[in-house]
C-alpha positions in Angstrom: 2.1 7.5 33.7 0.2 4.2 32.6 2.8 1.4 31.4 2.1 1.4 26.9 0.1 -1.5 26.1 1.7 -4.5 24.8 0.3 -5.7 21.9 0.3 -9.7 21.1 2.4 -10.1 23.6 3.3 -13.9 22.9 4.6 -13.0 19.2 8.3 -14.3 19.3 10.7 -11.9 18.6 14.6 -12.1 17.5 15.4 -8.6 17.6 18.5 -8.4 14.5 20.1 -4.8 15.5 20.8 -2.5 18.2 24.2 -1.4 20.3 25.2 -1.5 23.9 27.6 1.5 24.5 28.9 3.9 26.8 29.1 7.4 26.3 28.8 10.6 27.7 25.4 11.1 27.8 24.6 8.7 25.9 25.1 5.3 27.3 22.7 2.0 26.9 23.8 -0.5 29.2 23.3 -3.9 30.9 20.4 -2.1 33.1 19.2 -0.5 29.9 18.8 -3.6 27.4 17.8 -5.5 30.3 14.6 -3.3 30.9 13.9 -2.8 27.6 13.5 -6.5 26.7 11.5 -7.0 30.3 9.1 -4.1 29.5 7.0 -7.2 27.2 7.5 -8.3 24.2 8.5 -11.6 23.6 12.0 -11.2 23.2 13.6 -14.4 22.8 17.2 -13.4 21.4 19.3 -10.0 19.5 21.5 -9.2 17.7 24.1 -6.9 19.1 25.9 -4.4 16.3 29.1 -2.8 16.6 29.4 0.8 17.0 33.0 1.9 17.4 32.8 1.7 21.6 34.8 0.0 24.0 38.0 -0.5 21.8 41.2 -1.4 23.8 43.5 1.7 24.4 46.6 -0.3 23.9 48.2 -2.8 21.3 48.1 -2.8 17.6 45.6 -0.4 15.8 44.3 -2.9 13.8 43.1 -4.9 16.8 41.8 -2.3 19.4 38.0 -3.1 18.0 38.3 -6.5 19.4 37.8 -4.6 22.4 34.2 -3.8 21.4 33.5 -7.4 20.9 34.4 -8.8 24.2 32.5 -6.0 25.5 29.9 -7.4 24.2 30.5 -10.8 25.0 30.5 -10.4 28.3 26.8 -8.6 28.1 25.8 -12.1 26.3 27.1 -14.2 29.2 24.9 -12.4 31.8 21.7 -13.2 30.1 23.0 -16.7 28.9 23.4 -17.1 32.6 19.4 -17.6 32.7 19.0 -15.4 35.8 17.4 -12.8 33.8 14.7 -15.1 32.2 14.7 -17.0 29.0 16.2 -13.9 26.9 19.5 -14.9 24.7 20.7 -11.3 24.3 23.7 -10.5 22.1 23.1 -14.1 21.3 24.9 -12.7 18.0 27.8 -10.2 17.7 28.4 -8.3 14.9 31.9 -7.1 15.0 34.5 -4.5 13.5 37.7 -5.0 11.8 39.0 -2.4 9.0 38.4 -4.4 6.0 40.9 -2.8 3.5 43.0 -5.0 5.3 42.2 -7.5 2.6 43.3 -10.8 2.8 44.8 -9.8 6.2 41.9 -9.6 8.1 42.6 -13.6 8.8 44.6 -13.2 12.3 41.9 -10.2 13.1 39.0 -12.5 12.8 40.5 -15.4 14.9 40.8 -12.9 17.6 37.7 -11.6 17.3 35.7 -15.1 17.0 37.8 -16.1 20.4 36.6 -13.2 21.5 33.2 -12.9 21.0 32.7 -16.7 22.7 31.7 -18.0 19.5 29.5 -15.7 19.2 30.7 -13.6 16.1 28.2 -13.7 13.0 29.2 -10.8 11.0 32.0 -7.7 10.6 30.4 -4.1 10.0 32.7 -0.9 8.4 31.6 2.5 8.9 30.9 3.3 4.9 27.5 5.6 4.4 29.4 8.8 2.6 28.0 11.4 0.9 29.6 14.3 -1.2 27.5 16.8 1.3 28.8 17.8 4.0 25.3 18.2 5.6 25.1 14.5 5.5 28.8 13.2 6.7 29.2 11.3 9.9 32.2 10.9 12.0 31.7 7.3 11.6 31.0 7.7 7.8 32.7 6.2 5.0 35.3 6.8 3.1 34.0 7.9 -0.7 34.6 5.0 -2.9 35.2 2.0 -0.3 32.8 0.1 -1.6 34.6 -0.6 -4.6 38.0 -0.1 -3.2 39.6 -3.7 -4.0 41.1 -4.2 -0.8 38.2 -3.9 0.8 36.8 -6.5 -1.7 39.2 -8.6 -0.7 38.8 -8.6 2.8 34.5 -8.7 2.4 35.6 -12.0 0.1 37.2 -13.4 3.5 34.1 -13.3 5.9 31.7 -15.2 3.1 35.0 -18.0 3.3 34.9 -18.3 7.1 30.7 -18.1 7.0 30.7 -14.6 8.4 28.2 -11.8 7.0 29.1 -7.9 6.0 26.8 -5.5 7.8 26.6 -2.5 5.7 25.2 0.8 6.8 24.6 2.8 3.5 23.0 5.7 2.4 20.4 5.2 -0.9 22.6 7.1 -3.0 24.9 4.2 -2.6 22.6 1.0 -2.9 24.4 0.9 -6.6 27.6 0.2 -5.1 26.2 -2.5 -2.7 24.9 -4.0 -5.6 28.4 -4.1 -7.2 29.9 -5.3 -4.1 27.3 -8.3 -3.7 28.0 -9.3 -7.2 32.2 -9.1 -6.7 31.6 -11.2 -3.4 28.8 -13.8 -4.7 30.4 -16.1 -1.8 29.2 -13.3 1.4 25.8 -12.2 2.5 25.3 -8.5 2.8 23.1 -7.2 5.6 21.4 -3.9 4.5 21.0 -1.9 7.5 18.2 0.3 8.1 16.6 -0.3 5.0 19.4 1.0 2.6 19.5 4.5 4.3 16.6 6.3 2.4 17.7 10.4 2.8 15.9 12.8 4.1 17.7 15.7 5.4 20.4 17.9 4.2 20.1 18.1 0.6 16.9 15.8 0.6 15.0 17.8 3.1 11.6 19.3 1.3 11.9 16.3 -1.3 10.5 13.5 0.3 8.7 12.1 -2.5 11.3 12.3 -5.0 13.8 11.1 -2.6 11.4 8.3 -1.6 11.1 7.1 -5.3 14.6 7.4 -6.1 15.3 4.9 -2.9 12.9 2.7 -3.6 14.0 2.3 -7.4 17.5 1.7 -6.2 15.8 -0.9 -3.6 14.3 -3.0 -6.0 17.3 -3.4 -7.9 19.6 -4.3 -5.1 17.1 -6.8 -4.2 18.0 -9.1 -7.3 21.1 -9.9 -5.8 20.6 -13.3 -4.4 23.0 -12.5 -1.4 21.7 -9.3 0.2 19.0 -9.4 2.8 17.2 -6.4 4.6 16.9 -5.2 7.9 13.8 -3.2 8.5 13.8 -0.8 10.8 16.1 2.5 11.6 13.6 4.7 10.7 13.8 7.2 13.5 16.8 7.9 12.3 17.1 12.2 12.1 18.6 11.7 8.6 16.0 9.7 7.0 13.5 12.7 7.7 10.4 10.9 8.9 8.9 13.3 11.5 6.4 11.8 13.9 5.4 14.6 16.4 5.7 14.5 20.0 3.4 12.0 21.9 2.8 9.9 19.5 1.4 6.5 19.6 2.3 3.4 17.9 -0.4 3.2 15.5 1.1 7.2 14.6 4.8 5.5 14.1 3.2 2.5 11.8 1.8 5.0 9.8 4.5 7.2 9.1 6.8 4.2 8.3 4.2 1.8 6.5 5.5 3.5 3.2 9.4 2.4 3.8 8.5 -0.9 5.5 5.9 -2.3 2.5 8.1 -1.1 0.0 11.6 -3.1 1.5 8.8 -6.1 2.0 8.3 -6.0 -1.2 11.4 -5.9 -2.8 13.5 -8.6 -0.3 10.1 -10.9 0.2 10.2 -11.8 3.8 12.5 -14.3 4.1 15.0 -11.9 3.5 13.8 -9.4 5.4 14.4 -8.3 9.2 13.0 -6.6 11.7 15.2 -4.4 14.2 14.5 -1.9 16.9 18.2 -0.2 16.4 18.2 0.8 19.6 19.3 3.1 21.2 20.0 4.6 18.2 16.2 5.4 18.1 15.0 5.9 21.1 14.8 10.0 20.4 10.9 10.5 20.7 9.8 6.3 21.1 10.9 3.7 23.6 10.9 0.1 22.5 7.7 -1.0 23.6 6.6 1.2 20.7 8.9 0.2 18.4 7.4 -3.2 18.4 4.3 -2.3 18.4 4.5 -0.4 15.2 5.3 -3.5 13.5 3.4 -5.1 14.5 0.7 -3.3 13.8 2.5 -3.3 10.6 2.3 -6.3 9.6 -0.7 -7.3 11.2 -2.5 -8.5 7.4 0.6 -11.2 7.1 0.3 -15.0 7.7 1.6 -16.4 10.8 4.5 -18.2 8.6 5.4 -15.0 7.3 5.1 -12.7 10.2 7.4 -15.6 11.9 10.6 -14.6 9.1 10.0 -11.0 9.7 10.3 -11.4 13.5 12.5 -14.3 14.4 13.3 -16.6 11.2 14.9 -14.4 8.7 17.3 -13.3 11.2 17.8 -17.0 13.7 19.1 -18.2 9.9 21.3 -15.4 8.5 22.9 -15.1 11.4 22.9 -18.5 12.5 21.0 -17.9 16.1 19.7 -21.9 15.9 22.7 -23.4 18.0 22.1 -20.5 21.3 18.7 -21.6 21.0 20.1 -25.5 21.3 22.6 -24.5 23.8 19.6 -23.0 26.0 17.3 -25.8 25.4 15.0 -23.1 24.4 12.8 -24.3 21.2 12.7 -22.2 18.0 10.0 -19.4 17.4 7.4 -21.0 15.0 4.4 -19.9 13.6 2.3 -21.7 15.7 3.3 -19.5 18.7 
């Protein structure tokens, strides 16, 4: 089987979201990430995202995910090593820590920030909840977190120590997020996945309505000053975008060109992201793919704004600019 072709290959790319785990079955390693940003793009950092793996089996409850973030430390010193090219993976960790803990997250984040290596950016909670049962995860919500004041509190605590919420949410709850942004003026909020736009379970055979109800509730998140987008997530099973078997990456761009222009639109690009949230999507397209889509995207863009939507947008929200530094690697521009 011939190797996909790698469009623009010299396009510099920061990707903002995916996992490293191991599970049965379902594992995506140091061997995996490694081949996945060697198959050619030009993959200069990521973002690496908690997902509820790795915790320590022993201690306190409350501090078995820092488990998860040394994990992924130690996945960022291998590539930081330099012996597996210029590549600053898990250059940025997003980590987990319950925050209805409130305002005593404090000792939680010190350990996690010592863990990491310095490399903690952000805390994500599982909250995407829905009142159907069709459409509940085990790593779902609670209903209500959002505006459950403890939880307020502790979101308050990462914008104080410079730290960003992650938040995985379905549309139905963009409202709340934009309650949450306005309670916590001081944090940025990191949509995931494009805000979750449903497409199964109750929303399955209403894809137009349910696109228009998500990308009303979009656009109105997106006046809050302190939320940016990530872009990407769309083979998710529950968003309901089906892209048959053997498909190519101009097939993919056009069954997520609706989704993508719209978030564009309604974040602008410097607050928007693009993210492969892998392996999370790697049912039916492999990462060369992925990137191709968008590009193909966003191929009608300028170079300065193609430059946010790969690399910028997410090198300043999550503060990438000093592992850049520290590598002696220069910043993606958009004269690359």
């Amino acid at each position: 089987m011939n190797a996909p072709t790698i469009l623009e290959p010299a396009l510099p790319i920061v990707d903002s979201h995916h996992h490293v785990r191991d599970r049965p079955g379902d594992s995506y390693l140091f061997p995996d990430l490694r081949a996945d940003l060697a198959a050619g793009h030009a993959v200069r950092a990521t973002v690496a995202v908690e997902c509820g793996d790795m915790y320590r089996t022993f201690g306190p409850e409350e501090m078995r995910p820092i488990g998860e973030t040394e994990f992924l430390a130690g996945v960022a010193a291998m590539f930081a090593s330099g012996r597996y090219g210029p590549r600053l993976a898990c250059a940025g960790i997003v980590g987990h820590v319950d925050l209805r803990l409130g305002d005593r997250v404090e000792p939680i984040l010190d350990a996690l920030t010592a863990a990491s290596g310095g490399r903690l950016r952000g805390i994500r909670n599982p909250v995407a909840w829905h009142p159907d049962p069709a459409l509940r995860k085990t790593r779902g919500g609670p209903e209500g977190i959002l505006r459950d004041a403890d939880f307020r509190a502790g979101v308050a605590r990462l914008g104080g120590r410079g730290l960003s919420l992650d938040a995985w949410v379905y549309h139905t709850q963009l409202a709340e997020v934009a309650e949450l942004a306005r309670a916590c003026p001081g944090t940025t909020i990191v949509l995931n996945h494009v805000g979750g736009p449903l497409g199964a379970g109750p929303y399955a055979g209403r894809k137009h309505e349910a696109f228009a109800e998500w990308r009303s509730a979009l656009r109105t998140l997106a006046v809050e000053p302190n939320v940016v987008c990530k872009v990407g997530g769309l083979g998710l099973p529950i968003m309901g975008i089906a892209v048959s078997a053997g498909a190519t990456h101009d097939d993919y761009a056009q069954a997520w060109k609706p989704y993508v222009d719209a978030a564009i639109e309604a974040f602008g690009v410097e607050r928007c992201m693009l993210e492969s949230n892998f392996p999370s999507d790697r049912d039916g397209v492999d990462y060369v793919t992925v990137w191709n889509a968008f590009k193909r995207l966003t191929a009608g863009y300028s170079p300065r704004e193609r430059t946010a939507l790969f690399s910028a947008t997410a090198i300043r929200v999550y503060r990438l600019e000093r592992a850049f530094a520290d590598a002696g690697e220069p910043l993606p521009s958009a004269s690359h």
